[in-house]
N, CA, C and O atoms as a GROMACS GRO file, in nm:
protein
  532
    1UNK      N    1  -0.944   2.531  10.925
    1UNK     CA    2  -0.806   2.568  10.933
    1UNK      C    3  -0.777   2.620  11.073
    1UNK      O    4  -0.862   2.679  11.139
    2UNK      N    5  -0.661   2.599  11.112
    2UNK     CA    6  -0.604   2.625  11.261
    2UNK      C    7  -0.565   2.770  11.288
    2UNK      O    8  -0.460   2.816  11.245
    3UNK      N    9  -0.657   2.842  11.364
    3UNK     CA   10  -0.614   3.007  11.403
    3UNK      C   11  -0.434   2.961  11.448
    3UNK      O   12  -0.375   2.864  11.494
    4UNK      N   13  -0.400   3.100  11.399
    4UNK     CA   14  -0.239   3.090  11.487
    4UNK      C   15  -0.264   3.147  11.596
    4UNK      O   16  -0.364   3.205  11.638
    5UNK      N   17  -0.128   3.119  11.657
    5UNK     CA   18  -0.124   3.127  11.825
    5UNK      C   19  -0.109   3.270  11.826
    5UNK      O   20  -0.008   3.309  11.767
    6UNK      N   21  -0.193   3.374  11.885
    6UNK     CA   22  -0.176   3.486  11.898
    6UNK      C   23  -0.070   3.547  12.010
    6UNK      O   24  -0.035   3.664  12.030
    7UNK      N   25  -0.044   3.461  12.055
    7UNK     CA   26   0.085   3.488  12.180
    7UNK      C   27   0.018   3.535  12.311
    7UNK      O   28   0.075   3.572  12.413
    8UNK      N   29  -0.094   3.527  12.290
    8UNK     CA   30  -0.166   3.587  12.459
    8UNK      C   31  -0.256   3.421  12.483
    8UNK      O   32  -0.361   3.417  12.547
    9UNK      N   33  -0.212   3.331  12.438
    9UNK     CA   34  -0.285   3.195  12.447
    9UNK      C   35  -0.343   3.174  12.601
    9UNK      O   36  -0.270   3.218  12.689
   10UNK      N   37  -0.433   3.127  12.631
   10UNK     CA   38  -0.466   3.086  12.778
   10UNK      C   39  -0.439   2.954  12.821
   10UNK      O   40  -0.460   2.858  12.746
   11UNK      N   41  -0.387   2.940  12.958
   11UNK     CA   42  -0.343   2.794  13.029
   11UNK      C   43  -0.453   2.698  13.047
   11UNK      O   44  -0.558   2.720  13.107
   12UNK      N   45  -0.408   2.566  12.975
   12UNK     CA   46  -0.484   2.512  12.970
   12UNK      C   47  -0.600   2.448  13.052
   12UNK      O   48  -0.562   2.346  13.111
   13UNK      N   49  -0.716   2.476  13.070
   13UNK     CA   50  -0.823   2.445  13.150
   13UNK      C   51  -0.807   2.285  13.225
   13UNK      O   52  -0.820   2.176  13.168
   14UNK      N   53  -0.781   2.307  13.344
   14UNK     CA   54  -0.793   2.138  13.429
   14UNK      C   55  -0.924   2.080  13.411
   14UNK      O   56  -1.029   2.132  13.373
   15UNK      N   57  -0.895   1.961  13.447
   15UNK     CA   58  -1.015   1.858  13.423
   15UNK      C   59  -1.087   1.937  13.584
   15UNK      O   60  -1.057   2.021  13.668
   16UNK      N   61  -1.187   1.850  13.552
   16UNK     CA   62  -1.256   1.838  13.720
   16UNK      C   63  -1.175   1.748  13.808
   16UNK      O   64  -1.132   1.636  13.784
   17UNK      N   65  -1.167   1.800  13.885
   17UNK     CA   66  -1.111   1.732  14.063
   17UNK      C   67  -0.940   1.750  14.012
   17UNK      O   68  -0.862   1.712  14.100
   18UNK      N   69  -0.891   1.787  13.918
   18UNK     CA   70  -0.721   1.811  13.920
   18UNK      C   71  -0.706   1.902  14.003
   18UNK      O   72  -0.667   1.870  14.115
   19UNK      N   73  -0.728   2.018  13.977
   19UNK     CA   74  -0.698   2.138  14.049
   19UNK      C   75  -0.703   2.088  14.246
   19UNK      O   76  -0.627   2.142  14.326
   20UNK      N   77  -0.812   1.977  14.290
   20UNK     CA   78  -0.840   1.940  14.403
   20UNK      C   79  -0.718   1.850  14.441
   20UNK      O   80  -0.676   1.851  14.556
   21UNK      N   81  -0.666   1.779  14.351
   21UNK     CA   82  -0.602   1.686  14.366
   21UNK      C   83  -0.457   1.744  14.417
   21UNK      O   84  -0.381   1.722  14.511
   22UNK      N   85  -0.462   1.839  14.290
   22UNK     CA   86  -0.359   1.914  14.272
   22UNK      C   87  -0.277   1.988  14.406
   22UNK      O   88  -0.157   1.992  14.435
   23UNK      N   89  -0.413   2.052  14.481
   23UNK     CA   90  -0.426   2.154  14.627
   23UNK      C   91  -0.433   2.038  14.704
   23UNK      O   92  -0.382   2.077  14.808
   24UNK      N   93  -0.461   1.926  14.721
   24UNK     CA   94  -0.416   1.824  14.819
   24UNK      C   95  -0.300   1.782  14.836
   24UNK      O   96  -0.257   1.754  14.948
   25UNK      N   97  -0.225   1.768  14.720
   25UNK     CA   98  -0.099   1.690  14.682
   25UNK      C   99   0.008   1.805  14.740
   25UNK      O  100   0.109   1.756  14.790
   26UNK      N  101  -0.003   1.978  14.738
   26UNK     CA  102   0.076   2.062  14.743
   26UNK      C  103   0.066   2.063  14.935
   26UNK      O  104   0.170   2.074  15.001
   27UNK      N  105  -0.094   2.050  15.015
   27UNK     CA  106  -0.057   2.067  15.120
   27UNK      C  107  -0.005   1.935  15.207
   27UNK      O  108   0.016   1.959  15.326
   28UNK      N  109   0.018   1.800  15.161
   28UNK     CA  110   0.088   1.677  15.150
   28UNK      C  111   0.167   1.690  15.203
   28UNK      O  112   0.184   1.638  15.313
   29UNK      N  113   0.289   1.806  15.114
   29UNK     CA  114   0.443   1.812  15.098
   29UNK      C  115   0.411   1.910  15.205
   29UNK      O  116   0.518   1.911  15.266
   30UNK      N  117   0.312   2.014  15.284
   30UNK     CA  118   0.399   2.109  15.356
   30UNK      C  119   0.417   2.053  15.512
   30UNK      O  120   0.355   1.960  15.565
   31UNK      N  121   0.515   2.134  15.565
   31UNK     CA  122   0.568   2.064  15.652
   31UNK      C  123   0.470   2.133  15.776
   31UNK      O  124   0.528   2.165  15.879
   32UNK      N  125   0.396   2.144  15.771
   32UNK     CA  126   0.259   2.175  15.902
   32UNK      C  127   0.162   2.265  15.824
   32UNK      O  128   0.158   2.272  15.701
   33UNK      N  129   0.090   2.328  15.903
   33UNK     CA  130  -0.035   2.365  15.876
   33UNK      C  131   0.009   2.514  15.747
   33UNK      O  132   0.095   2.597  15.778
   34UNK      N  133  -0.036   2.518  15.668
   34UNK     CA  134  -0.004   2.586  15.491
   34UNK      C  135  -0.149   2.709  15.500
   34UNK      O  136  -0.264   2.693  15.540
   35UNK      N  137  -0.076   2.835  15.441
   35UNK     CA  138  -0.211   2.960  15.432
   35UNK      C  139  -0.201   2.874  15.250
   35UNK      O  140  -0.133   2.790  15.192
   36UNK      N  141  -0.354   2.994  15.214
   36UNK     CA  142  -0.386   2.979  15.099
   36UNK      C  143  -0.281   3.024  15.011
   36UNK      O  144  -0.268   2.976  14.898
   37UNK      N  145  -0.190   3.131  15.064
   37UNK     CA  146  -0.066   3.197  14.999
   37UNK      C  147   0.010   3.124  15.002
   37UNK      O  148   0.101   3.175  14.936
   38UNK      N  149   0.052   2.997  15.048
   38UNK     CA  150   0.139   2.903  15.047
   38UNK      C  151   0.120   2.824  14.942
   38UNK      O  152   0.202   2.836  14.851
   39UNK      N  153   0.005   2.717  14.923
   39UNK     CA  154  -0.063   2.642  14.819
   39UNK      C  155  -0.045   2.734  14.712
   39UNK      O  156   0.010   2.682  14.615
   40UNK      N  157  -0.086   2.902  14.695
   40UNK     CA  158  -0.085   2.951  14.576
   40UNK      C  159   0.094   2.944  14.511
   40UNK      O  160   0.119   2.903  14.398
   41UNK      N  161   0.142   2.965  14.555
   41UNK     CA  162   0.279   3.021  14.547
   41UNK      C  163   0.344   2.858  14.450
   41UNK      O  164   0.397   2.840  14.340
   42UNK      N  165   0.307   2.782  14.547
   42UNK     CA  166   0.402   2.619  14.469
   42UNK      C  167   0.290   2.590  14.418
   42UNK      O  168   0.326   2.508  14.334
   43UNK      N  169   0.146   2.601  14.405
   43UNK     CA  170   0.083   2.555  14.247
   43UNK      C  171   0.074   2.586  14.125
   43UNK      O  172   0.031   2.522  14.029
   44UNK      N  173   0.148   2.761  14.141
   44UNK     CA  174   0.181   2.830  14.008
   44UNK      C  175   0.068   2.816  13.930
   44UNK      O  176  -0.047   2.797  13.970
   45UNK      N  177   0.120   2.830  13.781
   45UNK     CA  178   0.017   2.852  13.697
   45UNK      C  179  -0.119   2.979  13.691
   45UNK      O  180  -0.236   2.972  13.654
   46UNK      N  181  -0.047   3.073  13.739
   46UNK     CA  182  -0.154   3.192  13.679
   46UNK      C  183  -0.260   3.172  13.779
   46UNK      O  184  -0.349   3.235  13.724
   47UNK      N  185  -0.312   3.126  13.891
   47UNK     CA  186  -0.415   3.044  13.976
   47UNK      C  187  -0.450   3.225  14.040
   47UNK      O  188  -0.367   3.314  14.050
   48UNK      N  189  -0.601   3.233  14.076
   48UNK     CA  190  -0.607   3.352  14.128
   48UNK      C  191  -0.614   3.324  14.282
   48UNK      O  192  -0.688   3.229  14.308
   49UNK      N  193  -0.563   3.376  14.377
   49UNK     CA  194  -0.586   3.367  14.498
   49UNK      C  195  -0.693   3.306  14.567
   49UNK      O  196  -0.690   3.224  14.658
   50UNK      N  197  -0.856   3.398  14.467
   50UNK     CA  198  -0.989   3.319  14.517
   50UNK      C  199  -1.038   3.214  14.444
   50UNK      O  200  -1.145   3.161  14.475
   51UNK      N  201  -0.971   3.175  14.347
   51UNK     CA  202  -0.976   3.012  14.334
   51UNK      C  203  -0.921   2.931  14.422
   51UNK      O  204  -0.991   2.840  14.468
   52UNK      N  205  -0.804   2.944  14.460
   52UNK     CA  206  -0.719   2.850  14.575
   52UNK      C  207  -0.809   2.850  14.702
   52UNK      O  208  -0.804   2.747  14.771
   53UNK      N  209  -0.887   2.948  14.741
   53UNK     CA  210  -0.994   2.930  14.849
   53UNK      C  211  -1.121   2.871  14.803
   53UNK      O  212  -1.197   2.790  14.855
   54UNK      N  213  -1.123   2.928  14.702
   54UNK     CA  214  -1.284   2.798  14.680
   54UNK      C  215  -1.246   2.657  14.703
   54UNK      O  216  -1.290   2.578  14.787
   55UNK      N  217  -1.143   2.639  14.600
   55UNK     CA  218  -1.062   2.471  14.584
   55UNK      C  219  -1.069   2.452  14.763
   55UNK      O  220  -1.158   2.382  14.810
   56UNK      N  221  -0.955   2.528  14.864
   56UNK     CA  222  -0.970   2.472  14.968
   56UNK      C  223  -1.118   2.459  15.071
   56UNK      O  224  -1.154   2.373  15.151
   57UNK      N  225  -1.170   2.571  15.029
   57UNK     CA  226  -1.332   2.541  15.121
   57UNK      C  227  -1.371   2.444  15.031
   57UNK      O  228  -1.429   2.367  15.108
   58UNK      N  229  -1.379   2.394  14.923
   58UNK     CA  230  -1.483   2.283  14.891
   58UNK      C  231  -1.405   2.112  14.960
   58UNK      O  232  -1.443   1.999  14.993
   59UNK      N  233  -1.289   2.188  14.951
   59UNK     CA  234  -1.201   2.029  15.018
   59UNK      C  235  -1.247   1.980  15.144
   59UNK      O  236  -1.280   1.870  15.187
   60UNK      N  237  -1.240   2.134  15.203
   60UNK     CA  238  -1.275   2.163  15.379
   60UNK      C  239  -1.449   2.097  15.367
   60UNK      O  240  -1.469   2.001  15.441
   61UNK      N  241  -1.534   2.130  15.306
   61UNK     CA  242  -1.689   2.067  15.295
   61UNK      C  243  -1.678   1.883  15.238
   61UNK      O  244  -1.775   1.809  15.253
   62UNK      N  245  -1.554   1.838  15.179
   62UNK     CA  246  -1.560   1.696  15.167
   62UNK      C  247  -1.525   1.671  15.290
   62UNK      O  248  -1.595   1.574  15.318
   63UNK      N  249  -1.456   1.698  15.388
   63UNK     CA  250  -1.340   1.650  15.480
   63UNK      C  251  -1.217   1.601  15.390
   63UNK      O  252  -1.157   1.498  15.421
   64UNK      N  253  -1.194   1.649  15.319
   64UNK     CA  254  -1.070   1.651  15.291
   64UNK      C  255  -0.934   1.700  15.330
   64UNK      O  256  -0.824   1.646  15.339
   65UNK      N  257  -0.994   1.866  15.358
   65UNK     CA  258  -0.888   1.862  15.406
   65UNK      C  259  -0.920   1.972  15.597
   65UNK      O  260  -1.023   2.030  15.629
   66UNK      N  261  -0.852   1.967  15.639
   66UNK     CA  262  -0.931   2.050  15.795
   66UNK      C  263  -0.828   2.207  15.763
   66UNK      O  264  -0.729   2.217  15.691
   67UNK      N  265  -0.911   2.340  15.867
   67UNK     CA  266  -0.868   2.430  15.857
   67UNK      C  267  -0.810   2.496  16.021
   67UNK      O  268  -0.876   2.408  16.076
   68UNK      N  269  -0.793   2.516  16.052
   68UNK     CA  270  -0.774   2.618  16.188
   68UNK      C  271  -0.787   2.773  16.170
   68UNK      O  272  -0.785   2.822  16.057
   69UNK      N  273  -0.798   2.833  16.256
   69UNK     CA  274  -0.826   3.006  16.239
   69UNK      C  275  -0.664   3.017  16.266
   69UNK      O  276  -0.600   2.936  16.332
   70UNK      N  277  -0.608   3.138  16.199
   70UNK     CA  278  -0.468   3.168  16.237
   70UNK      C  279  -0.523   3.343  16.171
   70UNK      O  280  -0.533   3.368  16.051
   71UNK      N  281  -0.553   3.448  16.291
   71UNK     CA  282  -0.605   3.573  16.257
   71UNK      C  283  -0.679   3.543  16.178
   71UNK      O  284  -0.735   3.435  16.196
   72UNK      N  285  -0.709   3.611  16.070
   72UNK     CA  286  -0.863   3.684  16.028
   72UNK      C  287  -0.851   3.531  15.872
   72UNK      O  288  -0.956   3.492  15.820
   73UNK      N  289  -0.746   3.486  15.837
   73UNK     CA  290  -0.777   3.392  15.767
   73UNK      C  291  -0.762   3.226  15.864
   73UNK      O  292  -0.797   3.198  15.978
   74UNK      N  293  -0.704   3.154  15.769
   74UNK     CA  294  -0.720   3.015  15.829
   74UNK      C  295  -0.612   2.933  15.762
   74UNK      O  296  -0.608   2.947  15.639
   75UNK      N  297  -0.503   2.832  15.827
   75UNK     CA  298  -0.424   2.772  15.803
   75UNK      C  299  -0.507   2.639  15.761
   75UNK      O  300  -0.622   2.625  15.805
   76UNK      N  301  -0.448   2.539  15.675
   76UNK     CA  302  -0.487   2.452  15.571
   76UNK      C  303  -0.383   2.327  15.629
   76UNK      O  304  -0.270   2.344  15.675
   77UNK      N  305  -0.467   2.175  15.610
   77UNK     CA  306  -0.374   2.074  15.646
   77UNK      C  307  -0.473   1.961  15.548
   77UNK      O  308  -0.595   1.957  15.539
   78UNK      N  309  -0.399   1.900  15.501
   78UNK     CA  310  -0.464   1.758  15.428
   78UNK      C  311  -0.534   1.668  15.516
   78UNK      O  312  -0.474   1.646  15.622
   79UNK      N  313  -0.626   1.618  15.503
   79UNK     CA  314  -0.701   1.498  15.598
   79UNK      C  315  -0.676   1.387  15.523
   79UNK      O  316  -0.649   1.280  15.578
   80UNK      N  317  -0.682   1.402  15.369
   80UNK     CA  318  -0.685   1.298  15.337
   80UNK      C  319  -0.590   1.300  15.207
   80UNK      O  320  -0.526   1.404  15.194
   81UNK      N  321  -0.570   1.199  15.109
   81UNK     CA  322  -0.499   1.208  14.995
   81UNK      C  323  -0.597   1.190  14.881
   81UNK      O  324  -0.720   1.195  14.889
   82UNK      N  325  -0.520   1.167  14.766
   82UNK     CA  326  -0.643   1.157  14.615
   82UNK      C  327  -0.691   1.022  14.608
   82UNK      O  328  -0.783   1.000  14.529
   83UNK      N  329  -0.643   0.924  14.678
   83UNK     CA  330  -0.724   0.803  14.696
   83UNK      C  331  -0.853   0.877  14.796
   83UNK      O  332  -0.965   0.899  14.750
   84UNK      N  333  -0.824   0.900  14.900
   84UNK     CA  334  -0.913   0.890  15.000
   84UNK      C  335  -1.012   1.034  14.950
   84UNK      O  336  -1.121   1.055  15.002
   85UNK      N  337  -0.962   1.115  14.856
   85UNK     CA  338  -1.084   1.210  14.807
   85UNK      C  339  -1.134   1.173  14.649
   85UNK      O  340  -1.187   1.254  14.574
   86UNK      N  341  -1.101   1.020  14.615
   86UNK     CA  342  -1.161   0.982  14.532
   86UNK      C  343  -1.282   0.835  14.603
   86UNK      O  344  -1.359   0.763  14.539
   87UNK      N  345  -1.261   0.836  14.716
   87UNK     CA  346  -1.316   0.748  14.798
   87UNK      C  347  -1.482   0.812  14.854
   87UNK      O  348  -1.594   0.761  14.852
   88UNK      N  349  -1.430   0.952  14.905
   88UNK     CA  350  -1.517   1.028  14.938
   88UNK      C  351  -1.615   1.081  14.832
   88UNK      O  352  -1.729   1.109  14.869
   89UNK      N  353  -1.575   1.096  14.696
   89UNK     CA  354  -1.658   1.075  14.614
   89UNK      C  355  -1.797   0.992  14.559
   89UNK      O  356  -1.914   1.005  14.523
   90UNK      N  357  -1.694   0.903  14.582
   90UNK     CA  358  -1.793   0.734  14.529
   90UNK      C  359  -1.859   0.695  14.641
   90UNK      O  360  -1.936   0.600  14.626
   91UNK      N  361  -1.844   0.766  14.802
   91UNK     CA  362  -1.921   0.755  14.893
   91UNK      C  363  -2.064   0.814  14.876
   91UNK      O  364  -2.178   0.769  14.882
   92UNK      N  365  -1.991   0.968  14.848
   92UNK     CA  366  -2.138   1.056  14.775
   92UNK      C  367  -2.257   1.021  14.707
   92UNK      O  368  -2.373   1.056  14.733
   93UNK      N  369  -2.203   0.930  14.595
   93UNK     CA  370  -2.245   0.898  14.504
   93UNK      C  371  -2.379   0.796  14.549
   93UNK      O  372  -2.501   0.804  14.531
   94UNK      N  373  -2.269   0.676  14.632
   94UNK     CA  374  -2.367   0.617  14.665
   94UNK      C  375  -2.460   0.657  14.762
   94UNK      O  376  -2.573   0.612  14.746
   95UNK      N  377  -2.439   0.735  14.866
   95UNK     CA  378  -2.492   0.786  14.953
   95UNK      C  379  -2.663   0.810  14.867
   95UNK      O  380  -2.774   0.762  14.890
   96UNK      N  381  -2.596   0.929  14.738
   96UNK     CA  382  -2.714   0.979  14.671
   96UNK      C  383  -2.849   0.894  14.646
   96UNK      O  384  -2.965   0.934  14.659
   97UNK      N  385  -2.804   0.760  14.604
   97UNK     CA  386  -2.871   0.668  14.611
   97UNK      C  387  -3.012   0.548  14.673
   97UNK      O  388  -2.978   0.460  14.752
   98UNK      N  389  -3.101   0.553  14.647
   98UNK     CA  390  -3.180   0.502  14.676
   98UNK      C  391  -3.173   0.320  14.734
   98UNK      O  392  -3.183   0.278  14.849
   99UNK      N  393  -3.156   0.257  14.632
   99UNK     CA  394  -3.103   0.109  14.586
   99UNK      C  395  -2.940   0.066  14.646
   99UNK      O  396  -2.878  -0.008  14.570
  100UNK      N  397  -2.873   0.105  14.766
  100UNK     CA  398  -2.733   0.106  14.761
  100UNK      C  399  -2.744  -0.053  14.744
  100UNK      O  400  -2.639  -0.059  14.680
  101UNK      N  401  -2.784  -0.184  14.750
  101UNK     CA  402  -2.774  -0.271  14.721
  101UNK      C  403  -2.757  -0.306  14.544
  101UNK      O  404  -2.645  -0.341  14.508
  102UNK      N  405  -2.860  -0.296  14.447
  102UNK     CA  406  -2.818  -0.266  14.344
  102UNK      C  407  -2.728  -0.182  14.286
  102UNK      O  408  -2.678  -0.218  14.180
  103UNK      N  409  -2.684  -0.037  14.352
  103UNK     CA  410  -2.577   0.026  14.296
  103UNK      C  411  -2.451  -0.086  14.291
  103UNK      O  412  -2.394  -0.134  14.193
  104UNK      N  413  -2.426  -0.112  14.451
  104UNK     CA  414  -2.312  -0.209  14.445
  104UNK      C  415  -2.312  -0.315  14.366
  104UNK      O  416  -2.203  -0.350  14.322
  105UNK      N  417  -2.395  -0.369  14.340
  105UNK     CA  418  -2.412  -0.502  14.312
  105UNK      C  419  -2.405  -0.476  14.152
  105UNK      O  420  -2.372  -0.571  14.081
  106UNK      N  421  -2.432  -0.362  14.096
  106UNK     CA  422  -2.411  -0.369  13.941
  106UNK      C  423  -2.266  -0.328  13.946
  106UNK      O  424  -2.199  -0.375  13.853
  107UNK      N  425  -2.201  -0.252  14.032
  107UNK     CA  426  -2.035  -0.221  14.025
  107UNK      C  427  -1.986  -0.312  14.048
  107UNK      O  428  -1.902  -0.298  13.959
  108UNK      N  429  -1.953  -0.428  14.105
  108UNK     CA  430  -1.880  -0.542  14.135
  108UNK      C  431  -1.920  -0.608  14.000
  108UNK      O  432  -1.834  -0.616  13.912
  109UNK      N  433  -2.003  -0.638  13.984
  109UNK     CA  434  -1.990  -0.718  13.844
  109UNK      C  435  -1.938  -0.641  13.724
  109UNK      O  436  -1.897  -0.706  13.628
  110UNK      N  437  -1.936  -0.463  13.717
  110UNK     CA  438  -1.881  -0.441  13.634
  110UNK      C  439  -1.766  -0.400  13.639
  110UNK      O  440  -1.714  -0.306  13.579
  111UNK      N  441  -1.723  -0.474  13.715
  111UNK     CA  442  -1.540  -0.471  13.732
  111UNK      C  443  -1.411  -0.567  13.673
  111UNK      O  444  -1.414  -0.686  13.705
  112UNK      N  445  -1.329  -0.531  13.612
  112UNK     CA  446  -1.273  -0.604  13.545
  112UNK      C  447  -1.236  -0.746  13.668
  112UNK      O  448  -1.284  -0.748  13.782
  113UNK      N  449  -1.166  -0.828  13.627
  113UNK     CA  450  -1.158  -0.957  13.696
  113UNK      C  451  -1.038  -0.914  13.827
  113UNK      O  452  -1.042  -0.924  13.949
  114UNK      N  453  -0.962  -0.878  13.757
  114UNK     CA  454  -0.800  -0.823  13.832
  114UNK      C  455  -0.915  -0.688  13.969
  114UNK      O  456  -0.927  -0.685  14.091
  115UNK      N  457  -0.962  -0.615  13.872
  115UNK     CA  458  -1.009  -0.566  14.016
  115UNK      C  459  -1.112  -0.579  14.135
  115UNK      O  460  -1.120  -0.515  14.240
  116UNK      N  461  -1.200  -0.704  14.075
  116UNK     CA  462  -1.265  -0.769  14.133
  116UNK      C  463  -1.189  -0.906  14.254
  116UNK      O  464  -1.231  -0.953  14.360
  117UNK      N  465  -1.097  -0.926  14.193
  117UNK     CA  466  -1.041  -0.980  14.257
  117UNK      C  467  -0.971  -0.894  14.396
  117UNK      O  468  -0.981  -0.924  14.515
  118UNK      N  469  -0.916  -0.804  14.346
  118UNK     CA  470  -0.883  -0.697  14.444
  118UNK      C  471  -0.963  -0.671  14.527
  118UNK      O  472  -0.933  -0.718  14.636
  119UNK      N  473  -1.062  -0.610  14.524
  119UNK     CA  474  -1.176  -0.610  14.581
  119UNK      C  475  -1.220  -0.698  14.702
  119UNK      O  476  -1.247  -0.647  14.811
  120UNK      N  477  -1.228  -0.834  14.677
  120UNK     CA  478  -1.254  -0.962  14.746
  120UNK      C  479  -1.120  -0.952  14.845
  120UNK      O  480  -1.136  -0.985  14.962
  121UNK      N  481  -1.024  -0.919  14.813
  121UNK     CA  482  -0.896  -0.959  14.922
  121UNK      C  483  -0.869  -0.860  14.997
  121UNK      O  484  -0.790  -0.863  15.091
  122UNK      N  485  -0.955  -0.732  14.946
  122UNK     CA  486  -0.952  -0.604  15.053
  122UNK      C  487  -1.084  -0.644  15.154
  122UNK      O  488  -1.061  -0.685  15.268
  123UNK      N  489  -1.167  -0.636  15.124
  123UNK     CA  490  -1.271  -0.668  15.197
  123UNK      C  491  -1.231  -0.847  15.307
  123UNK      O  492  -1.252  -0.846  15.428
  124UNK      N  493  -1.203  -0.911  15.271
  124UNK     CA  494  -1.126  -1.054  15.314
  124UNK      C  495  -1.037  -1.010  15.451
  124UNK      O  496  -1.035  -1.058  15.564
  125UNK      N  497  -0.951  -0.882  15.380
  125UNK     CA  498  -0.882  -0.866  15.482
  125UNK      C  499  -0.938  -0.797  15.612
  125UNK      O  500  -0.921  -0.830  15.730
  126UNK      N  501  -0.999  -0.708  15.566
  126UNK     CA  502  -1.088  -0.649  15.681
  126UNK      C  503  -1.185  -0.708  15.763
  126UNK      O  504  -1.212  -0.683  15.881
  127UNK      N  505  -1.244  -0.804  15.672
  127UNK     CA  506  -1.336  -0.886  15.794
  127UNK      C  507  -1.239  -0.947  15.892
  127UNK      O  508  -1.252  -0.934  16.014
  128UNK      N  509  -1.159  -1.001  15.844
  128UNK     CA  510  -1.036  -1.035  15.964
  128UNK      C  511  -0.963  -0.947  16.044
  128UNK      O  512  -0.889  -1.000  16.127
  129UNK      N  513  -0.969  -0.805  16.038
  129UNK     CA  514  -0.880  -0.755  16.120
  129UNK      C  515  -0.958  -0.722  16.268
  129UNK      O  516  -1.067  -0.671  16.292
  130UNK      N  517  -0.835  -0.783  16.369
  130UNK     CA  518  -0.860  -0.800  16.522
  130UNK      C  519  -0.973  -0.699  16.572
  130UNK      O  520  -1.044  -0.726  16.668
  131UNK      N  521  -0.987  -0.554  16.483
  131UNK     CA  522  -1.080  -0.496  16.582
  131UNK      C  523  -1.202  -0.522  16.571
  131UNK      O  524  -1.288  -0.502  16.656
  132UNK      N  525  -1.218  -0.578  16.445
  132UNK     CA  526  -1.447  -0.652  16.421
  132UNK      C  527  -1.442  -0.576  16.303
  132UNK      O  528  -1.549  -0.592  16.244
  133UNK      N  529  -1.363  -0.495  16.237
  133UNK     CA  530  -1.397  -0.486  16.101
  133UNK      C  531  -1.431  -0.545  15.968
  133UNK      O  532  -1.453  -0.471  15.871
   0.00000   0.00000   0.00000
């Protein structure tokens, strides 16, 4: 049977990498370099101050996102977006890897057709572009 809501309920727990996504997407929108009090303020939700700095130092250790010193803390700027820190991920990953030939080679085949196809016309395009990529 379902406890009732005692009225002091807690906010619901983010997945993994939301909260990252989340602190990327907020310093996106700012219009130059953002303190951690900035990100806290428009991500709302009850967030404690030293979470919003872990979230940004672990961004800052992907290259996700870069910092500058501004006095005794540090101003915040996006490097990248949630593609490119879901990119940096699957870089990791493979990085971790021993076999990067078999890693890849079992991911392309286990890709649906539509994104395999995708795949082929991204790579297609890049071998063609003017600089030798």
């Amino acid at each position: 049977m379902a406890q009732p809501d005692s009225g002091g309920s807690r906010p619901r727990r983010r997945g993994q990498g939301e909260l990252e996504a989340q602190v990327l997407s907020v310093l996106r929108e700012a219009p130059g370099p953002a303190t951690a009090g900035w990100v806290l303020d428009r991500l709302g939700g009850g967030l404690a101050y030293t979470t919003v700095i872990t979230i940004l130092t672990r961004l800052h250790a992907k290259e996700a996102v870069t910092r500058e010193r501004s006095g005794r803390s540090f101003t915040w700027r996006a490097s990248s977006d949630g593609a490119g820190l879901a990119a940096l991920r699957m870089r990791r990953v493979l990085d971790g890897e021993t076999d990067r030939e078999a890693v890849l080679a079992s991911f392309v085949t286990a890709l649906p057709p539509d994104d395999e196809r995708l795949l082929r016309e991204l790579l297609d395009r890049e071998a063609g572009a003017p600089d030798g990529r």
